[in-house]
C-alpha positions in Angstrom: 0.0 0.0 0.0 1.6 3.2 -0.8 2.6 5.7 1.8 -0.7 8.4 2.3 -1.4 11.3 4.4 -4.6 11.7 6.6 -6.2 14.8 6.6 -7.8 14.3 10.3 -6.5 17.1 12.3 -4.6 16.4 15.0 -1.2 17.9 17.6 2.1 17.4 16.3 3.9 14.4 16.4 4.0 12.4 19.6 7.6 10.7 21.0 7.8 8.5 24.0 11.0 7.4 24.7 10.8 4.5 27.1 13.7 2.6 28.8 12.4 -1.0 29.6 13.2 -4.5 29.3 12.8 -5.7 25.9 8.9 -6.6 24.7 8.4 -10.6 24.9 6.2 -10.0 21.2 8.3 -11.7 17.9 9.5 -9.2 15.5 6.6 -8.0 13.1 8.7 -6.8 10.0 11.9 -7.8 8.3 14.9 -6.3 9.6 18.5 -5.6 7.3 21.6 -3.5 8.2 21.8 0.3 7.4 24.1 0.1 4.1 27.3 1.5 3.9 27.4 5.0 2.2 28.7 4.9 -1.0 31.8 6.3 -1.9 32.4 8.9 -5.1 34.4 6.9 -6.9 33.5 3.4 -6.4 36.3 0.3 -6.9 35.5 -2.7 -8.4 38.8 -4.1 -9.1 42.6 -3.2 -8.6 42.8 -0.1 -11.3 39.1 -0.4 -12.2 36.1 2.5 -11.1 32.7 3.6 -11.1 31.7 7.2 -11.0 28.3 8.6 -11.4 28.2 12.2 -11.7 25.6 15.2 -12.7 26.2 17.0 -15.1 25.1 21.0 -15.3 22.6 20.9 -17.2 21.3 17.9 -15.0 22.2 15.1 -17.0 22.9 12.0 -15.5 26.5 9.9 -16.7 27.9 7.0 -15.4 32.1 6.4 -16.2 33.9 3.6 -15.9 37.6 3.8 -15.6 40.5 0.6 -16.4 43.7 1.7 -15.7 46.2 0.6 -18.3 48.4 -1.4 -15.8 47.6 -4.3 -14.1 45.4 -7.1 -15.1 41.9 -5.4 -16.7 40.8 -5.6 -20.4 38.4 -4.8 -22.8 36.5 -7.6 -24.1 34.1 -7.8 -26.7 31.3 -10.2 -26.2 28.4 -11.3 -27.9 25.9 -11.1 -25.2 23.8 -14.6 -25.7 26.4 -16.8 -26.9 25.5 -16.5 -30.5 25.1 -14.3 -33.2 22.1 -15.0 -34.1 20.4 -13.9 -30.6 19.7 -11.2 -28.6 20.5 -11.4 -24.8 20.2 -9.4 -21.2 23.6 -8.1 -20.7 23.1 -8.0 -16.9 22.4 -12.0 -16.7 25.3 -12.5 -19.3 27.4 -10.5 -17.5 27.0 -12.6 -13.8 27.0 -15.2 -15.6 31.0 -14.3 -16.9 31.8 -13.1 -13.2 33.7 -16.3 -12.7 35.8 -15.7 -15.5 36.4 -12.0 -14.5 33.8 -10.7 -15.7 33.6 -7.1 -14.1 31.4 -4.3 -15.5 30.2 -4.3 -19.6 28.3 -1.8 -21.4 26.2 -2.4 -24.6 28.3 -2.6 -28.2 26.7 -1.9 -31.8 23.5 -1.4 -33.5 21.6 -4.7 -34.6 19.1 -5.9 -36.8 16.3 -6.2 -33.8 14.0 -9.0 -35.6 17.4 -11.1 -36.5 20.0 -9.9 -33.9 22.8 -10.0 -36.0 25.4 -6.6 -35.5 25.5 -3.8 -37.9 29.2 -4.0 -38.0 32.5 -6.0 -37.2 32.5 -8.2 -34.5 35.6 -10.2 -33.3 35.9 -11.7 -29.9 38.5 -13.3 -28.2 36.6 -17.0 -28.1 34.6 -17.3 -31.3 36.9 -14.7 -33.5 35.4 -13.2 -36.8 31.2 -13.3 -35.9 29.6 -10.8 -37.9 30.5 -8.5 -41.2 32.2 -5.3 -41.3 30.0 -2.2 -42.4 32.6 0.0 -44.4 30.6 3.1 -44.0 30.8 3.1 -39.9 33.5 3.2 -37.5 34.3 0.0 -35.6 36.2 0.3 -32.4 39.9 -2.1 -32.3 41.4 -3.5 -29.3 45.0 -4.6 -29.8 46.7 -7.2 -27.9 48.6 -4.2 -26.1 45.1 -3.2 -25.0 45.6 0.4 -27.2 42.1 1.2 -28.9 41.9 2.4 -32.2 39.4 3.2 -35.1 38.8 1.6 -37.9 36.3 1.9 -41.1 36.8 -1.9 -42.5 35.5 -3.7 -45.1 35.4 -7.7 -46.0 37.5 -8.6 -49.0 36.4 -12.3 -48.7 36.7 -15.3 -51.1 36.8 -19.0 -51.5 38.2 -21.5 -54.2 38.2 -25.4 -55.1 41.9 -26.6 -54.5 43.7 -28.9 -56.0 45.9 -31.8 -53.3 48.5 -29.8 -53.3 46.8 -26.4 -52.4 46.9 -24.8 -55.9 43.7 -23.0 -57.1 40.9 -24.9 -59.5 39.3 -22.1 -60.5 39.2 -18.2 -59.9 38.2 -17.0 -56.7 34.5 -16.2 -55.5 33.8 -13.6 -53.4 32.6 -14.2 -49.5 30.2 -11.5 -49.4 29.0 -11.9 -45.8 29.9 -13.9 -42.1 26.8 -14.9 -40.3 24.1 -12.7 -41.3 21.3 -13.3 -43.5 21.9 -12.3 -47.5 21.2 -9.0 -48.9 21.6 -8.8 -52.6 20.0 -11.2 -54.8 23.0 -13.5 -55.2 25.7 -13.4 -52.8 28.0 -15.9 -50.6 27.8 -15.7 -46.7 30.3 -17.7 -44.8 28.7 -19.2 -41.2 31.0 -20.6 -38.1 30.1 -21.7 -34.5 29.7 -18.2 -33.6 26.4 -18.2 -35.0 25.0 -20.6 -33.5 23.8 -23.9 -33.9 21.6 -24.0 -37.3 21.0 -22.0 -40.0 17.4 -21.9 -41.3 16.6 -20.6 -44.7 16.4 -17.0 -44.2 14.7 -14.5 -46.1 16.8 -12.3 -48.4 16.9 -9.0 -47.3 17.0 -6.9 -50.5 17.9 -3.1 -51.0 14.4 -0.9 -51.1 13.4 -0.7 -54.4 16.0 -3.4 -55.8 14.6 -4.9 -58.7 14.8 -8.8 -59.8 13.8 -11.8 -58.5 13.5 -12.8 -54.8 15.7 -16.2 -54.5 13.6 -19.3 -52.5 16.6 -21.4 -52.2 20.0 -21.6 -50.3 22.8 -24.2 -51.3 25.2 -24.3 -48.6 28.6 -26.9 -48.2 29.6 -27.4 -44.6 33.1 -27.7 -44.5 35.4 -30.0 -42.3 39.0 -27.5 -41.5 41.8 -28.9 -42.2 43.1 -27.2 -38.5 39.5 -26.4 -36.0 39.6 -22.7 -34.6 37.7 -19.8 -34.8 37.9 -18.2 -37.8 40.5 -15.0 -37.7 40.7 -12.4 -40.6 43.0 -12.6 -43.1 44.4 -16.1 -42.4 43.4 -19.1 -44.7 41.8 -22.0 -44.2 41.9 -25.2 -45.7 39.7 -27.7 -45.8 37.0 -30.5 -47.1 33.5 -30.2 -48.2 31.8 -32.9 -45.9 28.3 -32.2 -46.7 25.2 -30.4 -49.5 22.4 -28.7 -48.5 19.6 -27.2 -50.9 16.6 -25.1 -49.0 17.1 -27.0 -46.0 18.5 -26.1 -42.4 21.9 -26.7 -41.9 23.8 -27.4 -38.8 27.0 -25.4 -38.2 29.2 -28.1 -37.3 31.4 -26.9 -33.4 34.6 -27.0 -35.8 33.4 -26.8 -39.1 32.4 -23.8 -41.3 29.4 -23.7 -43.8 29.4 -21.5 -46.9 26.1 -20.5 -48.4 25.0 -19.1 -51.4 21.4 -17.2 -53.1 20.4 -17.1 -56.7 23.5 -17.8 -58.8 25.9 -18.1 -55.7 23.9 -20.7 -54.4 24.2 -23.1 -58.5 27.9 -22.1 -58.5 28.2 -23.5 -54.7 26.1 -26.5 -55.8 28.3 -27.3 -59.2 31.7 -26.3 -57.5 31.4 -27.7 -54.1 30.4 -31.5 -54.0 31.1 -33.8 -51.2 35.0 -34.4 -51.0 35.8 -31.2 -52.6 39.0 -29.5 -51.0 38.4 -25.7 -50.5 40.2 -22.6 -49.5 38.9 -19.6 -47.9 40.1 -16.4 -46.6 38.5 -13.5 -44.4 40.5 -10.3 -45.5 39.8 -7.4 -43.5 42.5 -4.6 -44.0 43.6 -2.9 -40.7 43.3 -6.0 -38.7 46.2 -7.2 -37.2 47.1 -11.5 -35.7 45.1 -10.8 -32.1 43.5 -7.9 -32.8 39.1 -7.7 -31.1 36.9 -5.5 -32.5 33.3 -4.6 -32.0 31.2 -2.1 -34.1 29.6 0.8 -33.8 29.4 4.8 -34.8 29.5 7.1 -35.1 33.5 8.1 -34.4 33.3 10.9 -31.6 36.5 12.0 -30.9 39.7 11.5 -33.3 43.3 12.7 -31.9 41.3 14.2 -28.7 39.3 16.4 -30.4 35.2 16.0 -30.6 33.8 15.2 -34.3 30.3 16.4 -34.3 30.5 15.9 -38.0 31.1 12.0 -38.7 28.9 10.8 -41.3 28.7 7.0 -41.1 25.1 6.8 -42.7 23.8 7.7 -39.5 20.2 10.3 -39.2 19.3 13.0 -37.9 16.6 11.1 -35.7 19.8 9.0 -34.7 22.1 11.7 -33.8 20.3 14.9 -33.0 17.5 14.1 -30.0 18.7 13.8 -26.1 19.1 10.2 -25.5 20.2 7.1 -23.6 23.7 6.9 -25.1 26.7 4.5 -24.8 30.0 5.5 -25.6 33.8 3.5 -25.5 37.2 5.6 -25.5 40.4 5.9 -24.6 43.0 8.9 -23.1 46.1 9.7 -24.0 47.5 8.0 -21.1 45.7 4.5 -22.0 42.8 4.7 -19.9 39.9 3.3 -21.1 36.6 5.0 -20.8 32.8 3.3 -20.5 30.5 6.4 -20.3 26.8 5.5 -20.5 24.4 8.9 -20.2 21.0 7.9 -18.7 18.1 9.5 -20.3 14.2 10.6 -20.8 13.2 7.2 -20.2 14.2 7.4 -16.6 13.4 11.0 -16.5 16.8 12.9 -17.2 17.5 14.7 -19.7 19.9 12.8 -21.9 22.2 13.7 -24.3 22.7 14.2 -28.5 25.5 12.8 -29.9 27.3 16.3 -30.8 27.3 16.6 -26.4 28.4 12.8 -26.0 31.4 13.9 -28.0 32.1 16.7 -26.3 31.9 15.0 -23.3 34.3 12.1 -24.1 36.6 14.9 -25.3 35.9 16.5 -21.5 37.1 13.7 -19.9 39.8 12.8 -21.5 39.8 10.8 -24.8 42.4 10.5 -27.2 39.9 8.5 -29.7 36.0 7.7 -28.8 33.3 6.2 -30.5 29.7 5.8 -30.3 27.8 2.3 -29.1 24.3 1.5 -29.9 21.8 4.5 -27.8 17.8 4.7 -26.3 16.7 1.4 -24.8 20.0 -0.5 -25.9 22.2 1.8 -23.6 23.1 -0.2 -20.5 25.8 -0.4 -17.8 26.3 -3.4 -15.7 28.4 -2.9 -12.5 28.5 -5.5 -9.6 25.6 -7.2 -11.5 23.3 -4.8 -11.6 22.5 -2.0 -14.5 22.8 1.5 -13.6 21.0 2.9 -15.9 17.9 1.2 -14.0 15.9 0.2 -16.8 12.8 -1.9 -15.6 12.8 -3.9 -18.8 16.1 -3.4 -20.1 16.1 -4.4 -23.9 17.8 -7.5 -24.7 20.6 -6.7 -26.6 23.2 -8.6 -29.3 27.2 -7.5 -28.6 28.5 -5.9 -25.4 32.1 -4.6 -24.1 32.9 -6.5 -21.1 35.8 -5.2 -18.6 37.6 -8.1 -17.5 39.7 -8.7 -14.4 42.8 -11.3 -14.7 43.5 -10.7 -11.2 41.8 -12.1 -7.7 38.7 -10.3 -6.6 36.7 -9.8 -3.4 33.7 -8.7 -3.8 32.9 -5.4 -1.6 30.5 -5.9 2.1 27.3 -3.9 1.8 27.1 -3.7 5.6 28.8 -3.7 8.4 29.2 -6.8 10.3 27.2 -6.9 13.8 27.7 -9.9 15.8 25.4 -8.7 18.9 23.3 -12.5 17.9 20.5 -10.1 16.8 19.9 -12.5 14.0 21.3 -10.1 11.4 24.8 -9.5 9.9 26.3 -11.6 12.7 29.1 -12.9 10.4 29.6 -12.4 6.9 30.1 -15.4 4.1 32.6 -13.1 1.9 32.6 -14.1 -2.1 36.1 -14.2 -3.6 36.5 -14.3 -7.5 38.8 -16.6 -8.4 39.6 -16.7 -12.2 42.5 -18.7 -12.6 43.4 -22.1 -10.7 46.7 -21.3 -7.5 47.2 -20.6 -4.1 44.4 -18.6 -2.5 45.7 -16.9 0.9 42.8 -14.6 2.5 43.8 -12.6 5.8 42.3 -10.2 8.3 44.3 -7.6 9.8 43.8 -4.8 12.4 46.4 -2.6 13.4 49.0 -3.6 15.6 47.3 -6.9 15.5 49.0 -10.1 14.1 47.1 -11.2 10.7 44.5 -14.2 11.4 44.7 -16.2 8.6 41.3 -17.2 7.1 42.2 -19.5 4.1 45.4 -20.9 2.7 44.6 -23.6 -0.2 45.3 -24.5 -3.1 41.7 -23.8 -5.3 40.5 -24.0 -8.7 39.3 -21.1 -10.7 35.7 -20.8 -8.7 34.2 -18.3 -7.0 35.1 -19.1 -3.0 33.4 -17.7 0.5 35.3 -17.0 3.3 33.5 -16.4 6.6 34.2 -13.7 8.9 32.3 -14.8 12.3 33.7 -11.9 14.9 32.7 -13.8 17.6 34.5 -16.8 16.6 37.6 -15.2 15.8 37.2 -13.1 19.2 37.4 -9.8 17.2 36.8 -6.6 18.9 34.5 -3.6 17.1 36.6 -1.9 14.7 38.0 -1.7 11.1 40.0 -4.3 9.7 41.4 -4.9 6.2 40.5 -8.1 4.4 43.5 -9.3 2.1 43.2 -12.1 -0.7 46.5 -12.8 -2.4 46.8 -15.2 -5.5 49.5 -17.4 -7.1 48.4 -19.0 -10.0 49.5 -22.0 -11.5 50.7 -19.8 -15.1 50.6 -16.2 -15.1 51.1 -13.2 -12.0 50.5 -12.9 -8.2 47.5 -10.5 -7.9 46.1 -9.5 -4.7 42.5 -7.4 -3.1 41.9 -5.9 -0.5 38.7 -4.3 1.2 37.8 -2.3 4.0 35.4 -4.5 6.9 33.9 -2.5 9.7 32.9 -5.0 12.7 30.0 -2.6 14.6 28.0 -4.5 17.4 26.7 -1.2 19.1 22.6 -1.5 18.0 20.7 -4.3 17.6 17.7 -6.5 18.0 15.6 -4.2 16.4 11.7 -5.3 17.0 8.4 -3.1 15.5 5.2 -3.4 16.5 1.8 -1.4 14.9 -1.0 -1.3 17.4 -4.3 1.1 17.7 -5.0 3.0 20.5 -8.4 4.6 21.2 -8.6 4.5 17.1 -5.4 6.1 16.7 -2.4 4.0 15.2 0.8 4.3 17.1 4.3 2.4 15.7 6.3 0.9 19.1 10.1 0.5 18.0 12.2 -1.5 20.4 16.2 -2.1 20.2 19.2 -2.9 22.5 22.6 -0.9 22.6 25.6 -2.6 23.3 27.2 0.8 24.0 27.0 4.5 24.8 25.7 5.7 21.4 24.5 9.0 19.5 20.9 7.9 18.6 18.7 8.7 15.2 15.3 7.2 14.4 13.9 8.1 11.3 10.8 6.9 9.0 11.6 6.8 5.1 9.7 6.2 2.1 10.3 2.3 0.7 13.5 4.3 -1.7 15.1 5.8 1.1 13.6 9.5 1.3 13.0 10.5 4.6 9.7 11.8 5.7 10.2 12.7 9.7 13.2 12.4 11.8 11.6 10.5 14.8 14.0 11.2 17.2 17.0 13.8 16.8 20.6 12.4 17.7 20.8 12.0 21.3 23.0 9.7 23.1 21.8 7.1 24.7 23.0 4.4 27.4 23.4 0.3 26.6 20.5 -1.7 27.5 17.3 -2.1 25.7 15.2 1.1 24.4 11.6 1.7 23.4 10.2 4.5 21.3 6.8 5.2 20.5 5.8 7.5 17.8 1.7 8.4 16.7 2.8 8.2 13.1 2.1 12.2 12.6 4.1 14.5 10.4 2.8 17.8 11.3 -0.8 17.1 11.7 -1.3 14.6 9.2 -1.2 10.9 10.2 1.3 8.6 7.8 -0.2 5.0 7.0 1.1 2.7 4.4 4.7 1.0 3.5 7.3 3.0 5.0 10.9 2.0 6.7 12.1 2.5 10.2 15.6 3.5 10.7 17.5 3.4 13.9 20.9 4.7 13.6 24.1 4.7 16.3 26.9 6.8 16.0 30.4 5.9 17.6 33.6 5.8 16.7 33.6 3.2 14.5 31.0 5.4 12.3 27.5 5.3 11.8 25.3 2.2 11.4 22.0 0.8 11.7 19.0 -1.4 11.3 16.1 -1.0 8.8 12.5 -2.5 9.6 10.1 -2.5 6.8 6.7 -1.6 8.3 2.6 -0.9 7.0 1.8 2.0 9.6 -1.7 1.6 10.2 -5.1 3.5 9.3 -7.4 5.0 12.0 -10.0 3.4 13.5 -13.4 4.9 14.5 -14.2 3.4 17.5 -17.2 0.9 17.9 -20.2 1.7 19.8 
């Protein structure tokens, strides 16, 4: 129910403060721990940040920043596991957290009925996944993780071989990789990366193309002479194990199949019979052994100045209206940049393109280009999307920031081990993406370090517990360590702040009605001398009455009763109950989710 105001008249707000022996009753809503504030800059990894900031002119951006030492990457992704589908970049994204998955933001434009990319895709797993647009920018990552721009274009082609490698016949072009034909007669080339089967697809012609329609596909599925994802610009031999006229074809998990329409599709059915050796090549100028790419456009900023002027075959109804927007860059210094701008469909303004380049330029980038914008725009940090989409839109490729290195992942609360029932001891997950020797410690100062774990693991996510009472800690602040030595490849290390806070506890609520008028009883125990807030907020956090003003208070057990007035108006439906100690170890609390009741006439 949500929160509403009565209009009965009645005095101002009415605090009891009772010191008593706790109430016998059980507790009557759920109870968490006060979160810890969050911090400005947010880490999520050794050289990796979140930032959201406010713009000026009130626009809402979100930046993540990878250092360019240490163990982080760029990674393009394609979200679902296969070209061919769309899929929720948040899921995806947990999903890779065991494999260092990070953050990601969205990648490129797609075909939203088909999924496949508008532009180049090449990923570290699957390689060469969709076709290069020549009229947009598509964003390069080099092995040395230096980013770069690039308009490409495929300069495919295949050939019947003779044993001894030498070419039957003159080259055909490969028009396409794993997207549906668009001309009348072409030759697409399909690999794992697409996944599973192809179906006989529509042609997609040009508006206003003229000719016939083709029906039919003829397709070869080839057996490689030497299984791997297909790179650009290295050949690749191999055998024609199987025809296929206007039927479904499955995409053997090593093998390739080339398909063709209208007069591809006879020559591929004359030229390419079962047995038939075969030669193929992706070229794709600019693209270096190792090189990933994803697409995109339009280019925003070129040798650190903005371009508000790209071209790329974008519109004006692309480029020119405050948006959602995505955008991938990085400075001079080898930063890398993953700025998404939230927009009207959350209720900020957004941003044009023009203004996401000129913000790019702002914050540093040498070279920055545009990703897909509007419902598409999406950031996922610790597994959750910033840009707070209800629906987020399911989406095709994605830039994932990758961590090589150990990980723990950060407390939300404090740990409270007063046997209140909540945040007694903490179960703390550790990412673990490579198999070694996993040493976790807990250190205070001029304490000796207790050491928590020391084994050998495999590359799994692992919880450590931190039971205080267990481990005899005092209250304070303590710094969690994780240090790991893999089997191949460096010693990376984590560490996170813990704050161990017993001082308030055993929170208990109760809603009652007294001579028709509701009253909220809130009962808790202090451990120790404390500075004392109560509050009521709104179900996201806003308050609506400070209950009781900071006040110290002694230990023992404390009751407060408050006639759920603001002012003269009487506050009924979902609201939270804060209670709030402050000591030197900070300020922290407990939350009770209550439904403050309606009046009640009285019965006759």
């Amino acid at each position: 129910m949500p929160l509403a105001r009565n209009s009965l008249r009645a005095a101002a707000g009415l605090v009891l403060l009772v010191s008593a022996a706790l109430p016998t009753w059980a507790a009557a809503a759920a109870v968490t721990a006060v979160p810890l504030p969050v911090p400005a800059v947010v880490p999520l990894a050794t050289g990796i940040t979140y930032q959201r900031q406010v713009l000026p002119g009130g626009e809402v951006v979100h930046v993540i920043r990878v250092s360019p030492r240490g163990l982080a990457s760029l990674d393009p992704t394609v979200v679902s596991g296969a070209i061919s589908s769309r899929g929720d970049l948040a899921s995806a994204t947990r999903a890779r957290t065991a494999a260092g998955a990070v953050a990601s933001v969205n990648g490129d434009l797609f075909n939203f009925g088909l999924a496949y990319p508008s532009g180049l895709t090449i990923t570290r797993t699957a390689g060469l996944v969709s076709t290069p647009n020549p009229l947009r920018s598509a964003l390069l990552v080099a092995p040395d993780g230096v980013l770069a721009l690039e308009r490409a274009a495929l300069n495919g082609s295949w050939d019947p071989i003779a044993a001894d490698g030498t070419g039957l016949a003159p080259p055909h072009n490969i028009n396409g990789i794993d997207r549906p034909a668009v001309h009348a007669s072409e030759y697409i080339l399909f690999n794992p990366g697409y996944g599973g089967t192809i179906a006989p697809l529509p042609v997609h012609l040009p508006a206003g193309a003229s000719g016939p329609t083709p029906t039919t596909e003829d397709s070869a599925t080839i057996a490689p002479d030497h299984p791997g994802p297909l790179e650009p610009n290295s050949a690749i031999a191999g055998t024609v194990i199987a025809n296929s006229s206007g039927r479904s074809v499955r995409i053997p998990r090593s093998g390739l199949v080339l398909t063709g329409v209208g007069a591809a599709g006879a020559s591929i059915a004359t030229s390419l019979p079962v047995g038939t050796r075969v030669s193929l090549i992706a070229r794709i100028a600019g693209i270096t052994p190792g090189t990933l790419a994803i697409g995109g456009g339009p280019a925003l900023v070129v040798n650190g100045h903005p371009t508000h002027a790209a071209g790329e075959g974008f519109t004006p109804s692309q480029l020119v209206p405050r948006s959602e927007r995505t955008a991938i860059g990085q400075t001079s210094a080898g930063t890398d940049l993953l700025v998404t701008a939230q927009g009207p469909g959350d209720g900020s303004p957004g941003i044009t393109v023009p203004q996401q380049a000129d913000l790019m330029a702002r914050l540093g980038a040498r070279v920055a280009i545009a990703m897909d914008s509007g419902g598409s725009s999406q950031m996922i940090v610790n597994g959750t999307d910033v840009m707070r989409w209800s629906t987020p839109r399911a989406v095709s490729t994605a830039i994932v920031v990758r961590y090589s290195g150990v990980r723990i992942t950060p407390l939300s609360a404090p740990i409270s081990p007063n046997n209140d029932g909540v945040d007694d001891r903490e179960n703390v997950p550790i990412i673990v993406p490579s198999p070694g020797t996993l040493v976790v410690t807990l250190t205070a100062s001029h304490r000796a370090p207790i050491t928590l774990l020391d084994q050998v693991t495999p590359a799994i996510p692992i919880r450590v517990s931190i039971d205080p009472a267990r481990l005899g800690l005092p209250d304070g602040t303590y710094h969690l360590n994780a240090s790991l030595t893999p089997l191949l490849g460096p010693v990376s290390s984590d560490h996170r702040l813990v704050v161990v806070d017993r001082t308030v506890g055993a929170l208990h609520t109760r809603s009652f009605i007294r001579n028709g008028q509701p009253e909220e009883q809130v009962a808790f125990r202090l451990w120790r001398s404390a500075a004392v807030t109560l509050r009521v907020t709104t179900r996201a956090g806003r308050t609506l009455r400070v209950i009781r003003a900071p006040r110290r208070l002694s230990p023992g057990p404390h009751t407060i009763i408050w006639n759920q007035r603001i002012g003269r108006a009487i506050v009924t439906g979902g609201a939270d109950i804060v209670v709030e100690a402050t000591t030197r170890f900070g300020a922290h609390g407990l939350i009770a989710r209550v439904g403050l009741l309606r009046p009640r006439r009285p019965t006759r």
